[in-house]
C-alpha positions in Angstrom: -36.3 -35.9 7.5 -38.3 -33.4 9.9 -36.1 -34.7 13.1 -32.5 -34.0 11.2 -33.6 -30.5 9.3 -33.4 -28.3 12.1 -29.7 -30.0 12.8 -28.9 -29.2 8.7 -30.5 -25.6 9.4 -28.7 -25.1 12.6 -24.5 -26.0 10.6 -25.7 -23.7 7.4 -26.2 -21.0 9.6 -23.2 -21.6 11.6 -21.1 -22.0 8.2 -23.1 -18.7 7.6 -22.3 -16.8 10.7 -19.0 -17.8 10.7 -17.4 -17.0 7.3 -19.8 -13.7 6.8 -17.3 -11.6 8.7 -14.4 -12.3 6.7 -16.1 -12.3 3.5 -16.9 -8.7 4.5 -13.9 -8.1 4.8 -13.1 -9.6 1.3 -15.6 -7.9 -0.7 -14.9 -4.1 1.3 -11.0 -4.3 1.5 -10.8 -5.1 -1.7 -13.2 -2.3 -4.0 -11.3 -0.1 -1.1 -7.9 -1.2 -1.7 -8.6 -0.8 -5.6 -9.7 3.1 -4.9 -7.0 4.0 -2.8 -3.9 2.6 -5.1 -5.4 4.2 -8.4 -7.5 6.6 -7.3 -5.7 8.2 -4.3 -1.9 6.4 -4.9 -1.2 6.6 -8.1 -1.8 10.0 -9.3 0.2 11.2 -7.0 3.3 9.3 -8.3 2.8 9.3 -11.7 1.7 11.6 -14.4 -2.0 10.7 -15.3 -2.5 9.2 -18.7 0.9 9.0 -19.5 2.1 5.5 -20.8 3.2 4.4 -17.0 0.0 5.6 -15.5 -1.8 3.5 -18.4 0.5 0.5 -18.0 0.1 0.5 -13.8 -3.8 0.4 -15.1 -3.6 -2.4 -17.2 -1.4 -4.2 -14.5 -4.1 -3.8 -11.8 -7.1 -4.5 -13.9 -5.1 -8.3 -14.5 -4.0 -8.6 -11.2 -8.0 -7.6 -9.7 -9.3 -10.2 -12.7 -7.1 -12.9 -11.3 -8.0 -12.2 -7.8 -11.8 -12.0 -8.0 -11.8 -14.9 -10.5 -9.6 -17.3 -9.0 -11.9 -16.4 -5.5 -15.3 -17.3 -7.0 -14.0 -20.2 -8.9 -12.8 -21.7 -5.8 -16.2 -21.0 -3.8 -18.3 -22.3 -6.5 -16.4 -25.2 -7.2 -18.0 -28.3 -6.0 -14.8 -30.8 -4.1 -16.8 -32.5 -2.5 -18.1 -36.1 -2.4 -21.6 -35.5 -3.3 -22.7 -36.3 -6.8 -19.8 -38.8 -6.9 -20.6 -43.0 -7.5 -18.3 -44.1 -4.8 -17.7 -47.9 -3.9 -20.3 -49.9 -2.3 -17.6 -52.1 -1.3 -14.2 -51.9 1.1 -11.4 -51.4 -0.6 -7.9 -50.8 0.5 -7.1 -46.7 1.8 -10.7 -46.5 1.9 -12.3 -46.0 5.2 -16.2 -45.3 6.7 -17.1 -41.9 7.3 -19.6 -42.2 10.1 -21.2 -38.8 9.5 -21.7 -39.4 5.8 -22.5 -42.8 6.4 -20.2 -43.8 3.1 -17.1 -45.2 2.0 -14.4 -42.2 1.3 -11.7 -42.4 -0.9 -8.2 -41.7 0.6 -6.8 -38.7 1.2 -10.6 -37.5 1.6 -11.5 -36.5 4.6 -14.8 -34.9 6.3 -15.4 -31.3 7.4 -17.4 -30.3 10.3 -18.0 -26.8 9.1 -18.8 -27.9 5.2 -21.0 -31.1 6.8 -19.4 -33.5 4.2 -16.2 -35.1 3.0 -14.3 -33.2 0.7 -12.2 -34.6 -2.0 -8.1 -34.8 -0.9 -8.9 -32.4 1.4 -6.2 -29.6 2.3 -8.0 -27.3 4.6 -10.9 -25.3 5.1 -11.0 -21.8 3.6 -12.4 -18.9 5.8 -12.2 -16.8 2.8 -13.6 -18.8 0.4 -16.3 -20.3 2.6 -15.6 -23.7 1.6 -12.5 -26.1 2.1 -9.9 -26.3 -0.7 -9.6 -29.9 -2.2 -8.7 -31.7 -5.1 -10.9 -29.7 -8.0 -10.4 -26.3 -6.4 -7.0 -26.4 -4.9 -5.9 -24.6 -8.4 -8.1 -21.2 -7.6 -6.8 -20.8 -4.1 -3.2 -21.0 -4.5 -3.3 -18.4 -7.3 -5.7 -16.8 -5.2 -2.8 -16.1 -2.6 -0.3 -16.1 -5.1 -2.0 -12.7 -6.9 -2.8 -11.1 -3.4 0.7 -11.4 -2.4 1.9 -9.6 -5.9 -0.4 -6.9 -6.0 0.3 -6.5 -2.2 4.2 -5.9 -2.7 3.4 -4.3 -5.9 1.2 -1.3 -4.1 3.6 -1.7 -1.3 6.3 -0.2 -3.4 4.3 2.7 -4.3 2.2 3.6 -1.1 5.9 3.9 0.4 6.5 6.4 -2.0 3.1 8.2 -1.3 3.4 8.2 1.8 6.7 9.7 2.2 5.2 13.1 0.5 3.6 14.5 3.1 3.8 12.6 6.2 4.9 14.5 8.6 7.5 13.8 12.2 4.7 15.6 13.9 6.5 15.6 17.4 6.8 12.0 17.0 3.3 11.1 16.9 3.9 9.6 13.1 5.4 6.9 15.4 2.3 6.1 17.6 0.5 5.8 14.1 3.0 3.0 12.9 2.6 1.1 15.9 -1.1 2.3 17.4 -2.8 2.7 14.0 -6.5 2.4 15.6 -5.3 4.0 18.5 -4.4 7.1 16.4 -7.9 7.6 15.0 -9.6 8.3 18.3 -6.4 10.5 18.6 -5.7 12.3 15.9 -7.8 11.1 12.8 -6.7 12.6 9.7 -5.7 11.8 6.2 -2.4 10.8 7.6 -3.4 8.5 10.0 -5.9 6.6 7.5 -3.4 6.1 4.8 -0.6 4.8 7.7 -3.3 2.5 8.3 -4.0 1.0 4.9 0.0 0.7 4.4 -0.4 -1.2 7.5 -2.7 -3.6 6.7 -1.0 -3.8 3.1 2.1 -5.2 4.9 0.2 -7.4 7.0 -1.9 -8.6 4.1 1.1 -9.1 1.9 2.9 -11.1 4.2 0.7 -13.2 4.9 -0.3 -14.2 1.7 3.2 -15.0 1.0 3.2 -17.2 4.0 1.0 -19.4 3.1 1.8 -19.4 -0.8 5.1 -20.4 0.1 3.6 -23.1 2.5 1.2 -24.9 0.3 3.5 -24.3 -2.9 6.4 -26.6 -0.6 3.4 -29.1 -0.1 2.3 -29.3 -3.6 6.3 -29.8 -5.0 6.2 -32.5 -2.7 3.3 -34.1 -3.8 1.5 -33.6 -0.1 -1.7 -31.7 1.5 -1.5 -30.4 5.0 -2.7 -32.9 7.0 0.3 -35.8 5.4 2.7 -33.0 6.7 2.3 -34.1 10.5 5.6 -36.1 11.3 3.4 -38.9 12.9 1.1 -39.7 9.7 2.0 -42.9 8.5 1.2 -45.0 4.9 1.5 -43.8 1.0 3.6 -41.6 -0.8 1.7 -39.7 -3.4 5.0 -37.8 -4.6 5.0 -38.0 -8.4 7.7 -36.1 -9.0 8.2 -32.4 -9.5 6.5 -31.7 -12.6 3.5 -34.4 -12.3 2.7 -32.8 -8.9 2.5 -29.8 -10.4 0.3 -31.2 -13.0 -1.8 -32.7 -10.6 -3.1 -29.5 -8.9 -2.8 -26.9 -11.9 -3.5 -29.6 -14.5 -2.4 -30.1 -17.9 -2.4 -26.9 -18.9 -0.4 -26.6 -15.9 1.8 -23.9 -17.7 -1.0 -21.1 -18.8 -3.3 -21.6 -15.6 -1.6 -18.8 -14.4 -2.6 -16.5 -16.8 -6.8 -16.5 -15.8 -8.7 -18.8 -13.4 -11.2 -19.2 -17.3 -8.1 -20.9 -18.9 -9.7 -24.6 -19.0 -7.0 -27.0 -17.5 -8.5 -30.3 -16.9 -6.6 -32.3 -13.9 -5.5 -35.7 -14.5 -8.0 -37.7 -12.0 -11.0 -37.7 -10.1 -9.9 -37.0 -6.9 -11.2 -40.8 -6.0 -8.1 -42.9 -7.1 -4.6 -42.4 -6.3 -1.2 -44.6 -7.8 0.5 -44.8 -4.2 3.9 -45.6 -3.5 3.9 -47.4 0.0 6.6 -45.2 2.0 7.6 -48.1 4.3 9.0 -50.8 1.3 
């Protein structure tokens, strides 16, 4: 025990070190994001208390419920291996993890970063801190899911906002569009801080999309990014369209959407799989 602590001391604060930048980022973009679109944004485009200001309100208080609950679900969520009775015994699919020094079900596989073998691993999660598997893959694709709408929700309206007062400036609203850091150092204003923030707004929204749409295609297909790769060979865990569904968002699969609290219990344990052998 006193020879492998400093080695288990040494990966927490490397998993530390390593996700405490972007969850920075997280926790400061967000409370920012939320100022600026109703504190700065939307007074400006619509008629405080009226019954659109109240309804854009009501909107953004879902949309930041969903996105803060659907994020702490998915770090807190154990996927992982431990506390699970695996087999003492080889079965077939299983294999050895040499690090864990156990049997793994399939489709689990171990992460270097988390130091164990998560449950139908997907990826890790530099965001969440943690790797999205088989209990919280759920919370991270609404996760990106609710980004990506309140990102081209905002979108729409910091367009709007932003069209009232920039200004052509002899051009330089350009160099703010496509040197947004540059600009502060150059001409920091008001201007030049909200060109920024629509910036990153795009960029965010985008991205989130991306990978929504990515992992969305996986789960219709029944997969998880690693069975993706062209040269993985063996089962078939497609189920069809709405069992897949079913198998990540659970039974409930049909009001999950509505808040990560909705209790939607998934159909397995993440140890055993009904395969379909791809090569029959």
């Amino acid at each position: 025990m006193l020879l492998t602590l400093p080695k288990l001391q040494n990966k927490q604060l490397k998993r530390f070190l390593e996700h405490s930048v972007y969850l920075l980022i997280v926790f400061v973009l967000v409370p920012g994001f939320v100022y600026f679109e109703l504190c700065v944004v939307l007074p400006s485009v619509v008629e405080i208390w009226s019954i659109s200001y109240i309804i854009h309100y009501v909107c953004a208080t879902f949309l930041l419920i969903n996105i803060i609950g659907n994020m702490i679900y998915g770090m807190f969520t154990n996927t992982s291996i431990r506390g699970k009775i695996l087999e003492s015994e080889h079965k077939e699919d299983w294999t050895m993890c040499t690090i864990c020094e156990c049997l793994r079900p399939p489709r689990a596989w171990h992460c270097d970063t988390c130091d164990t073998c998560i449950l139908k691993r997907d990826h890790h999660c530099t965001f969440f801190a943690c790797c999205i598997g088989y209990y919280n893959h759920r919370y991270f694709m609404f996760f990106t899911l609710y980004i990506f709408i309140a990102m081209v929700y905002s979108f729409y309206y910091n367009v709007i906002f932003l069209s009232n007062f920039i200004k052509w400036n002899h051009g330089l609203v350009i160099v703010q569009f496509v040197f947004p850091l540059a600009t502060f150092v150059i001409d920091f204003g008001e201007q030049t801080l909200y060109v920024f923030l629509v910036e990153i707004n795009f960029i965010i929204g985008a991205f989130t999309g991306f990978l929504f749409i990515f992992h969305f295609n996986n789960i219709l297909k029944g997969k998880i990014t690693p069975e993706r790769k062209p040269n993985v060979k063996g089962a078939s865990y497609d189920k069809g369209l709405k069992l897949n569904l079913i198998e990540v968002f659970g039974h409930r699969w049909h009001l999950s959407w509505i808040s990560p609290f909705i209790k939607s219990p998934l159909p397995g344990n993440g140890l055993e799989w009904i395969v379909e052998d791809k090569h029959k």
